[in-house]
N, C-alpha and C positions, 0 to 999 in steps of 0.2 A: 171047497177047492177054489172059487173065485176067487176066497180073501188071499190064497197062498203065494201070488206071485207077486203082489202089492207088497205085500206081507217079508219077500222077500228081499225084496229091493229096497226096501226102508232100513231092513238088518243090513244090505251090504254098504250101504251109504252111510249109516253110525257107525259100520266096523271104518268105513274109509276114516271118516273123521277123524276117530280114537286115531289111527294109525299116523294122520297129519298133524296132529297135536302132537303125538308124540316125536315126533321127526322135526317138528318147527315148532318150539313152544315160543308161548308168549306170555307176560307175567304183568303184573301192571305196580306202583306204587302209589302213598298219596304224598304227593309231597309238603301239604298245608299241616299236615298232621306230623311230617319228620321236620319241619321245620321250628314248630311251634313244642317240639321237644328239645333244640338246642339252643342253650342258655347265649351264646354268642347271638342268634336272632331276636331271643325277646332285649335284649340289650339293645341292638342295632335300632330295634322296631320303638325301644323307651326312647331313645334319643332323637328319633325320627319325631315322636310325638310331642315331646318338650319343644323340639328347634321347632314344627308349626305350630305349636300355643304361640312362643312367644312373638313369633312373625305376625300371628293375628293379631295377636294385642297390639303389637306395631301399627298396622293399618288401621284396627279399629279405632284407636285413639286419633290417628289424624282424620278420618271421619269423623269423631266428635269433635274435633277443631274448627272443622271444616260447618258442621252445623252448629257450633256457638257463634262463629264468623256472622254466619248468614242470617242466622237469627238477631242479633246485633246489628248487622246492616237493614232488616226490615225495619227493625224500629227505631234507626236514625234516619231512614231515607229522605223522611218531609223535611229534615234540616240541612240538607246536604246539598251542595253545589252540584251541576252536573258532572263537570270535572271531578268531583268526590267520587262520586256516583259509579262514573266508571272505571277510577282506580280502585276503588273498594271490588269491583264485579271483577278486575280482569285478576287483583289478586288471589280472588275466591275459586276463580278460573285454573289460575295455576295450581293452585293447592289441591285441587279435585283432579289435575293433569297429573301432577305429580303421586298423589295417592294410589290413582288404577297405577300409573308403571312401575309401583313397586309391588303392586297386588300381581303383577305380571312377573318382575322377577322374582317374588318370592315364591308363588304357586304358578307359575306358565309351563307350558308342555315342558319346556326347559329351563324350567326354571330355578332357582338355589333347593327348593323341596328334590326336586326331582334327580338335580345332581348329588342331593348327598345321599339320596336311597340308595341311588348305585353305585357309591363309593363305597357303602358300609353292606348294602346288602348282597351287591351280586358276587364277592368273593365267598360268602356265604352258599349261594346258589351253586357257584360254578364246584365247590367242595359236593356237595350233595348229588349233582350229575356226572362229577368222576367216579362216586362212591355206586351213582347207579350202572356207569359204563362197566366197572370192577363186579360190583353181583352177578351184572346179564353174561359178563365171559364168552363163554362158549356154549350156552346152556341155553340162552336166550334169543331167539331171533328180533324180538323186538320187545321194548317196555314201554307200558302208557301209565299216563299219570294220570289219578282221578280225582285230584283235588281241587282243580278247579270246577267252571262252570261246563268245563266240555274237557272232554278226556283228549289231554294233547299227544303227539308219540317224542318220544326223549331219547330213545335211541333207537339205530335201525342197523341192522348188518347190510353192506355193498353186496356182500354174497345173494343177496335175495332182491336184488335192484333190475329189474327188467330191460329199464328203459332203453337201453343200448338194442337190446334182442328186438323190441318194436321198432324202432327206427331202421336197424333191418330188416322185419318185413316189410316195411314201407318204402325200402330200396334207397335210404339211406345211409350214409357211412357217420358214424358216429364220430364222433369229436374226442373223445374217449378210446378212439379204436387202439389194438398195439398193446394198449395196458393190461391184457386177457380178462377174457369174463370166461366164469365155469359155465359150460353144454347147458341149455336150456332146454328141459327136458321135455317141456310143455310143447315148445314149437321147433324141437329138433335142432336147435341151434348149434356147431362147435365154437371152442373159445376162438377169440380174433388171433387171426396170423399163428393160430397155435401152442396161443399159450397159456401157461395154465393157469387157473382161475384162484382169483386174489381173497382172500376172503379178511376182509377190513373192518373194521364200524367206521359210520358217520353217525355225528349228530344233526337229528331232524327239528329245526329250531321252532318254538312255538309261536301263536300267533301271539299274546301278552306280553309282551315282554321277554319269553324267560322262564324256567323251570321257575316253578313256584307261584307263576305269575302271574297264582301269585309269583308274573315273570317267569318259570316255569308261568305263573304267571304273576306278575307283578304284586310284593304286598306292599302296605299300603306304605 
């Protein structure tokens, strides 16, 4: 008889559960595995990887310029004027200035790499996050994606957005007020000024980038 009231209360907290899943479901995707089935990405992803070969090869070749120069300079230097000297050094100088700033724009945060991933990739992306706003419909309170390294959320219904309802208990007037929010059932709340509650999605953007990101989050 001890065990029975534990016993019960554990059964009425999974029937709660089942009952809250079912009223709010939540579904998740991956999107590194839906992307890497369509033939427009691996395309996107081959040309992405040809333009940085050949960007490297660019640089790496003026690095080896850069040390036949210098190697060359060591071994004329006992014959060389000082005046030689340091127009051989300042233009080894510029060539090694010049090198990084194209290592810069062609791999920097923003660099030519990075602007053509999101010319070719994120129309790609943004297709795939319409296609998951279209699944979740009505069915769906929220979709997480698990293909990254951390499950990001990629869509969320306003219908289940609280924040407004908190700032009311905290006797603040929302910013958002007037637009209606549905009764919050939790903390008794009615819609603002009366009206009735909007039921929208927003997209909850992720920290990478981007759906995928691989962007959802960024690929590469």
């Amino acid at each position: 008889m001890k065990r029975t009231f534990p016993t019960l209360i554990l059964l009425a907290v999974l029937l709660g559960m089942v009952h809250e899943a079912r009223a709010q479901r939540i579904a998740f995707v991956n999107t590194k595995y839906i992307l890497d089935q369509m033939p427009e990405y691996s395309s996107a992803q081959k040309e992405l990887d040809r333009l940085s070969k050949q960007w490297q090869e660019e640089i790496d070749e003026r690095h080896l310029q850069i040390k036949r120069m210098r190697d060359s300079y060591n071994a004329e230097a006992i014959l060389l004027t000082e005046e030689m000297k340091r127009t051989r050094q300042d233009e080894i100088d510029r060539r090694e200035r010049e090198a990084r700033d194209l290592q810069k724009k062609r791999f920097g945060p923003n660099g030519d790499l990075f602007k053509k991933r999101q010319e070719l990739i994120q129309p790609i992306q943004d297709r795939v996050y319409t296609a998951v706003k279209e699944v979740a419909g009505t069915s769906y309170v929220a979709v997480f994606d698990i293909g990254g390294q951390s499950s990001n959320l990629l869509f969320a219904s306003e219908k289940y957005d609280k924040s407004d309802t908190v700032l009311r208990k905290l006797g603040i007037r929302p910013g958002k007020e007037g637009e209606g929010e549905e009764e919050d059932k939790e903390f008794g709340e009615p819609p603002a000024d009366g009206q009735p509650a909007k039921d929208s999605e927003q997209r909850t953007p992720s920290p990478e980038t981007k759906p995928g990101g691989q962007d959802m989050k960024q690929p590469r």
